[in-house]
C-alpha positions as CSV (number, residue, x, y, z in Angstrom):
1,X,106.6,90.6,79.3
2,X,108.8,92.7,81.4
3,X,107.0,96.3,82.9
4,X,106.9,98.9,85.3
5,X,103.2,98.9,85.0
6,X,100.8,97.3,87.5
7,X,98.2,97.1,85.4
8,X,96.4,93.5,84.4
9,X,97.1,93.2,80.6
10,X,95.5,89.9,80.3
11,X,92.8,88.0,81.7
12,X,94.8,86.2,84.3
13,X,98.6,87.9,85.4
14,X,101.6,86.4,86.9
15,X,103.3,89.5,88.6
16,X,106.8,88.7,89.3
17,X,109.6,90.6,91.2
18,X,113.1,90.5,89.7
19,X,115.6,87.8,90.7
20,X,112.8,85.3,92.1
21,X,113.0,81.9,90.8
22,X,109.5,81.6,89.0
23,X,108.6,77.5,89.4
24,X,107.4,76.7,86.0
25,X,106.0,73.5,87.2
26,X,103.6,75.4,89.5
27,X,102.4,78.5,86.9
28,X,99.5,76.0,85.1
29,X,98.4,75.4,88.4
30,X,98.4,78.8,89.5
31,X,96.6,80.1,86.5
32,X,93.9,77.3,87.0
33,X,92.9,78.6,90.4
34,X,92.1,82.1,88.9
35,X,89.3,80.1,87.1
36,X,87.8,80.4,90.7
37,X,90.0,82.8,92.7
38,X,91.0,86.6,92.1
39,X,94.7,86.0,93.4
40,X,96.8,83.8,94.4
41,X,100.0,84.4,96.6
42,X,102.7,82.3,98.6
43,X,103.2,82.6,102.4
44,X,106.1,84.8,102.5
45,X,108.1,83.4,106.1
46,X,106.4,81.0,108.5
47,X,107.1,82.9,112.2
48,X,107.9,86.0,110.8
49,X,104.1,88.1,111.6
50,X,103.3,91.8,110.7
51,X,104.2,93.0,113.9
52,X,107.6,92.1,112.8
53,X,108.0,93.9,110.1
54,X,107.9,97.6,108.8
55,X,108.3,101.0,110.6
56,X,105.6,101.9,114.2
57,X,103.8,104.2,111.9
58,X,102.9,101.3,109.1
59,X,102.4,98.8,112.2
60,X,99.8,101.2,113.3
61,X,97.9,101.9,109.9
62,X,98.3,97.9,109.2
63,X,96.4,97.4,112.9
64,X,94.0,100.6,112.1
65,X,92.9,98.0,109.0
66,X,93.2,94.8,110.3
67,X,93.2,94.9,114.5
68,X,95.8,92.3,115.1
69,X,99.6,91.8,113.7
70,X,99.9,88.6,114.7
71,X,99.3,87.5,111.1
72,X,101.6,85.8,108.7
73,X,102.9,87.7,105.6
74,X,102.6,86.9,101.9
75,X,105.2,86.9,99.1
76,X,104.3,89.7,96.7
77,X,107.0,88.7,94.6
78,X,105.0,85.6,92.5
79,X,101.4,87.3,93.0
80,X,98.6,85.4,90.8
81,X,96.1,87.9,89.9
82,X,92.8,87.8,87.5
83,X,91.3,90.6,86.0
84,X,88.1,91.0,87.6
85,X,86.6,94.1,89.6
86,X,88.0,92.7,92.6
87,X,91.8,91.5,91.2
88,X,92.5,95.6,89.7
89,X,90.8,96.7,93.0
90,X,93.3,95.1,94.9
91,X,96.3,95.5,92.8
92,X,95.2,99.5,93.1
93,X,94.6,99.4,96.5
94,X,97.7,97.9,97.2
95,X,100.1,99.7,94.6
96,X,98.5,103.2,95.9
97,X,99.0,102.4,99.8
98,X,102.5,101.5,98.9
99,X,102.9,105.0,97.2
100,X,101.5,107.2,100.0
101,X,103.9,106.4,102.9
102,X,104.8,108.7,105.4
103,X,108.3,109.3,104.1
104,X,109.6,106.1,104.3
105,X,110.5,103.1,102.4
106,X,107.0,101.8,102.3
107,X,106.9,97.7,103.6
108,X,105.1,96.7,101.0
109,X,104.1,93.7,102.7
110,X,102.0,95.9,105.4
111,X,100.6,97.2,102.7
112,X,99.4,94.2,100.8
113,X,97.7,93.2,103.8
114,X,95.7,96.3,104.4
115,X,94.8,96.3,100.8
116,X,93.6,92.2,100.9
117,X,91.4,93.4,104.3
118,X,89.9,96.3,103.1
119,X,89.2,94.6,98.9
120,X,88.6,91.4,100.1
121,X,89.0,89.6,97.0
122,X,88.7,86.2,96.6
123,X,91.8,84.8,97.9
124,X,94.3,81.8,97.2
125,X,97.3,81.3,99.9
126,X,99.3,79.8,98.3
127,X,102.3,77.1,100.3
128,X,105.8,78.8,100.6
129,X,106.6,75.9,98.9
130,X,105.9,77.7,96.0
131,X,108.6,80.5,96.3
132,X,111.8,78.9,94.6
133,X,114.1,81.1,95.6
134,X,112.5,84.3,97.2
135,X,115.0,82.9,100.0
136,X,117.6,84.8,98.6
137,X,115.9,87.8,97.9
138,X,114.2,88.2,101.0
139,X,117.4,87.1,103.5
140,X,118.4,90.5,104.4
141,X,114.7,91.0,105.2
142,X,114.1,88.5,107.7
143,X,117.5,89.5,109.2
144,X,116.1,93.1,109.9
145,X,112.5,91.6,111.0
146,X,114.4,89.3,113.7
147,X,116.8,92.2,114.8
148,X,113.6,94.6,115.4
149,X,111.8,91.6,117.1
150,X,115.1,91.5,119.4
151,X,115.1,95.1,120.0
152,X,111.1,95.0,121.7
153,X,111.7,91.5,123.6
154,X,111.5,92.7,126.8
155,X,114.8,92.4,129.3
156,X,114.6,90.3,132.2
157,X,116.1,90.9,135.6
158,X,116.1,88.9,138.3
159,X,114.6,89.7,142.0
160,X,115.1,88.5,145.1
161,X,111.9,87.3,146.6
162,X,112.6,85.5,150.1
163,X,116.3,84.0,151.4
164,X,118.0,81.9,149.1
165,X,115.4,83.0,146.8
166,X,115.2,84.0,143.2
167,X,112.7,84.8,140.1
168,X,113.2,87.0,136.8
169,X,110.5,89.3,136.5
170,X,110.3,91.8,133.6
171,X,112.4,94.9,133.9
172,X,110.5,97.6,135.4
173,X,107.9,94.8,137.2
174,X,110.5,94.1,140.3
175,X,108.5,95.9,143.1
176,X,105.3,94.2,141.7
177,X,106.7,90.9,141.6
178,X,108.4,91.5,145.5
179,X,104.7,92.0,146.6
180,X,103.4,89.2,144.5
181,X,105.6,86.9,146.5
182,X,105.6,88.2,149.8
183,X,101.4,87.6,149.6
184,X,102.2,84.5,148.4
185,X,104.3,83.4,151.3
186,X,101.8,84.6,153.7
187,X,98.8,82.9,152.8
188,X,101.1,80.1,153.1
189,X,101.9,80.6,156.7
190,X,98.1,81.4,157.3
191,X,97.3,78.2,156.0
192,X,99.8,76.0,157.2
């Protein structure tokens, strides 16, 4: 059925967001793990973490919850989900986070992770291998997530650290890395 509703009209739900290629082979088996799971949920992008994604302020709350963004990211958009105390907990933890932003598009993914951390349902991850064609949905996404990973890489420079003698150092770390190396070269000459 198609709905704006989050709610869990049957005993085990498929949510799926529009234009994602549903795998038809794969929704038997996906149902069947709700036998013993609360949800089930694809990786969303292998190398593409939480600290990746979303605005400083969701990157914050998300860290608040769950202490470290260097965690991978699920696809929401074919989300497995049984209806037990724990499966509408979720889905109302999740669906309420992503309502109360700070003003912003909320990143729903941030949000999908705080709620899994603080319901802790029983949960399935699922292979990407199961997102047909979230690729295409989710393209402009990644190109954003990489563009903001870009923009807090930090920028090298390079020193001069003895004659005929170069390093790159971070920017900002060249007077540090100047005194690094000149220790360096004298415990050489006090032990040579």
């Amino acid at each position: 059925m198609v709905s704006d509703s989050w709610g869990l009209p049957y005993s085990r739900t498929l949510f799926v967001a529009p234009e994602t290629v549903i795998p038809w082979d794969l929704v038997n088996s996906g149902m069947h793990f709700l036998e013993r799971w609360d949800m089930a949920v694809p990786l969303w992008r292998y190398g593409v973490l939480a600290q990746n994604v979303g605005t400083t302020y969701e990157q914050e709350r998300t860290q608040a919850v769950i202490r470290d963004l260097r965690v991978l990211l699920y696809a929401h958009e074919l989300l497995f989900v049984r209806d037990s105390a724990a499966g509408r907990a979720f889905v109302e933890t999740w669906r309420g986070d992503c309502a109360s932003t700070n003003g912003d598009a909320p990143e729903e993914r941030l949000a999908f992770l705080r709620a899994l951390y603080l319901v802790k349902p029983l949960f399935c991850a699922l292979p990407r291998s199961w997102l047909a064609d979230v690729q295409k949905r989710t393209d402009q996404d990644l190109r954003a997530a990489r563009s903001k990973a870009r923009s807090h890489q930090q920028v090298m420079v390079r020193v001069q650290v003895g004659p005929n003698s170069f390093v790159s150092c971070p920017e900002g770390q060249e007077a540090k890395t100047i005194e690094r190396f000149a220790r360096m070269r004298e415990r050489g000459e006090k032990g040579g």
